[in-house]
N, C-alpha and C positions, 0 to 999 in steps of 0.2 A: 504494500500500500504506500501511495505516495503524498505526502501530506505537502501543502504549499509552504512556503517559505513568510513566518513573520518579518514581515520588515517595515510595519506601518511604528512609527518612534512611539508613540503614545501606549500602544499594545508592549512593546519591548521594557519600558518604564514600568507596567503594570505585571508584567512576570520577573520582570529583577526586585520589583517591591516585594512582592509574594514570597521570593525564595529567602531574601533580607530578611524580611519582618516572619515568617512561617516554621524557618529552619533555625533549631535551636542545638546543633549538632558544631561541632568544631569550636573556631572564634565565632561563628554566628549565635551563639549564646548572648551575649553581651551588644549584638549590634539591632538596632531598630529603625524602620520609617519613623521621620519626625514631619511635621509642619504640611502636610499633604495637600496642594493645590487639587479636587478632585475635580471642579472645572477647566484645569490648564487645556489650552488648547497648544500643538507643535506650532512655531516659526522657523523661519531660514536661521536665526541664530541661535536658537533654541531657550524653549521658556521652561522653568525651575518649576521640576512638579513636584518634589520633593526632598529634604535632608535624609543624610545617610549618619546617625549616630551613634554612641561608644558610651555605652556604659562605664564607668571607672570603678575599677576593681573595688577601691575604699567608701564607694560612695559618696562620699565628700564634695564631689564635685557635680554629682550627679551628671548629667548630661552633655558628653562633648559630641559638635557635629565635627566630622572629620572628611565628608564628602558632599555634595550635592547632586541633585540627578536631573540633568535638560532631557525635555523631547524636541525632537526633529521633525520635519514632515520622514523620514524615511529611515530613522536611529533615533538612540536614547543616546548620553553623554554623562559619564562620571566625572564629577569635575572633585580631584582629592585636593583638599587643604591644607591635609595632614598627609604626611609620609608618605610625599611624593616619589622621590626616590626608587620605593620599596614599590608602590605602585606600577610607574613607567617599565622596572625590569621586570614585574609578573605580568602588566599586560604585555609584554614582550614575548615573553617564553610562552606565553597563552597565544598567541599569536593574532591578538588583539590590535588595531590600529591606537596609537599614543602618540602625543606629542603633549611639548612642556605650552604653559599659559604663559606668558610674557608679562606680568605684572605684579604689583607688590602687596602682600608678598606673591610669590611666584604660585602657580598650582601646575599641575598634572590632568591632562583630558584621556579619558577612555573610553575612546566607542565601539558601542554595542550595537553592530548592524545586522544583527535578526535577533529571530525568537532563538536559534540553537545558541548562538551565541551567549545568551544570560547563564548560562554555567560556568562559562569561564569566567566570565566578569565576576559571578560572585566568587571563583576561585582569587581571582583576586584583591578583593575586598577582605578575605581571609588573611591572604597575608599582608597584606599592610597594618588589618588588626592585630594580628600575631605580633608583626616590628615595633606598633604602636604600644602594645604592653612591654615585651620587651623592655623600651627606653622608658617606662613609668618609674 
């Protein structure tokens, strides 16, 4: 059976949220959708349908957002704030398109251009949480 290819960005946001906020398995324990625009509609530059954030182990801090999530007309977008670095080289090896943000401070883009795609992406949202406690 031959299933179609997701590629509509609003759709792709909407199964990266799911696995984010659903999966409480690895570092996804500690990670949640935060601030969910559920009216966002995609743009050519893409509009913030939701924070991606981190638990902090002591509590203390409660709630750090460490990424944010654009839709596209035709991809989602992980835009990391946090641990970019650790980011860029896992969507790498994921075989993810990535490239740096050019502003200050600087961020990390990871886009997500289908529906099969959203497993890697949350592979890599793992590890940047993993580096992110880590350096706690």
């Amino acid at each position: 059976m031959v299933e179609d290819r997701i590629t509509d960005g609003k759709r792709i946001a909407q199964l990266l949220a799911s696995e984010l906020d659903g999966r409480e398995d690895g570092e996804l324990d500690a990670v949640a959708v935060s601030n969910a625009d559920r009216d966002v509609e995609p743009t050519a530059d893409g509009a913030r349908a939701y924070d991606v954030v981190l638990t902090r182990r002591d509590e203390s801090d409660g709630r750090h957002r460490f990424a944010r999530t654009f839709v596209h007309d035709d991809r989602a977008r992980l835009e990391f704030e946090a641990g970019q670095e650790h980011a860029a080289a896992a969507a790498d090896e994921a075989g993810l398109r990535v490239r740096p943000k050019a502003t200050q401070p600087p961020r990390t883009l990871v886009f997500v251009e289908s529906g099969a795609a959203v497993k890697r992406a949350t592979d890599v949202v793992q590890t940047v949480v993993r580096r992110l406690r880590d350096e706690e």
